[in-house]
C-alpha atoms as a printed R data frame, in Angstrom:
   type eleno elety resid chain resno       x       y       z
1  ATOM     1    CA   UNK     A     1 -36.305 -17.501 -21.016
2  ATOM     2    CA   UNK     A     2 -33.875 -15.470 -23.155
3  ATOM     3    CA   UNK     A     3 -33.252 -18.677 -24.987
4  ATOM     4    CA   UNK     A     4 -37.184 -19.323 -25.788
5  ATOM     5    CA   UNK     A     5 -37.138 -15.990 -26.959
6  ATOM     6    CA   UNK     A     6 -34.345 -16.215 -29.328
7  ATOM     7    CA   UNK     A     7 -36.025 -19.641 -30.548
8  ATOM     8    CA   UNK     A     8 -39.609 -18.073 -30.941
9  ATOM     9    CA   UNK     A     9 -37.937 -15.182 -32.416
10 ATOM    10    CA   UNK     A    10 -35.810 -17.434 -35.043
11 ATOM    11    CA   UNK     A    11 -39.321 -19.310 -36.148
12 ATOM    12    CA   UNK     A    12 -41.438 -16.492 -36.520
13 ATOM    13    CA   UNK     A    13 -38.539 -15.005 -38.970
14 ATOM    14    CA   UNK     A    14 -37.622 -17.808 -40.777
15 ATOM    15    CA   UNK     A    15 -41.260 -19.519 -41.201
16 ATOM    16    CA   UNK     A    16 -43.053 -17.053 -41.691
17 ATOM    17    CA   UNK     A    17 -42.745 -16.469 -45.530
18 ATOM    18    CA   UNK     A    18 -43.674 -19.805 -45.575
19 ATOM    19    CA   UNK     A    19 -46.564 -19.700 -43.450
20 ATOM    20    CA   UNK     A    20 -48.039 -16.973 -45.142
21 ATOM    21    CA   UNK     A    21 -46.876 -18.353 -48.555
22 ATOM    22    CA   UNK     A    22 -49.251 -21.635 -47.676
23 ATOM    23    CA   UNK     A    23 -51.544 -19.223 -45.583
24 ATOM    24    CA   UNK     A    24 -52.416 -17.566 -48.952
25 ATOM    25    CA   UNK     A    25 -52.922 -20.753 -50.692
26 ATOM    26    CA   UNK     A    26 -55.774 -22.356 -48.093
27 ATOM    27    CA   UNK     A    27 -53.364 -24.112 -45.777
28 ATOM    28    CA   UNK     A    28 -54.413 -21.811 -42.842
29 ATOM    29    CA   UNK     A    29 -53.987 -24.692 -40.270
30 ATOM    30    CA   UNK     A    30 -50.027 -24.620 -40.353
31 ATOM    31    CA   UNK     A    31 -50.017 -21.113 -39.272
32 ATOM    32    CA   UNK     A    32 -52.567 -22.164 -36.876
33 ATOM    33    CA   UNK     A    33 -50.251 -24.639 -35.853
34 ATOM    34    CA   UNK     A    34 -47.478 -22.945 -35.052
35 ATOM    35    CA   UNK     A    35 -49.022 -20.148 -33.407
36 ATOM    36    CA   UNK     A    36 -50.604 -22.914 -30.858
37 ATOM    37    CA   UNK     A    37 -46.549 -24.512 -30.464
38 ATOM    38    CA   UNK     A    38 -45.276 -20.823 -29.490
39 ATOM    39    CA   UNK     A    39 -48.236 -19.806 -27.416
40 ATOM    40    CA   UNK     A    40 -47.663 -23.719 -25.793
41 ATOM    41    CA   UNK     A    41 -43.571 -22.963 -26.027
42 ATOM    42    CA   UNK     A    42 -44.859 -19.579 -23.897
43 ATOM    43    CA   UNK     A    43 -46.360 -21.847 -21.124
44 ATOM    44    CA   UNK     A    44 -43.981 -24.817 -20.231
């Protein structure tokens, strides 16, 4: 568990700028993505 954390922890840091960065420019679906691979990461 602590090391899911750590990993969810590491990919919301380091993606997110670029998330939002292609968030902001209509790509909405790769931030949709990844939330639905940590909220899946959450459950396995």
């Amino acid at each position: 568990d602590k090391h899911r954390a750590e990993l969810t922890l590491m990919v919301e840091m380091g993606k997110r700028a670029e998330i939002e960065a292609l968030y902001s420019h209509g790509f909405d679906f790769l931030g949709k993505y990844m939330a639905r691979k940590i909220v899946q990461g959450d459950y396995i």
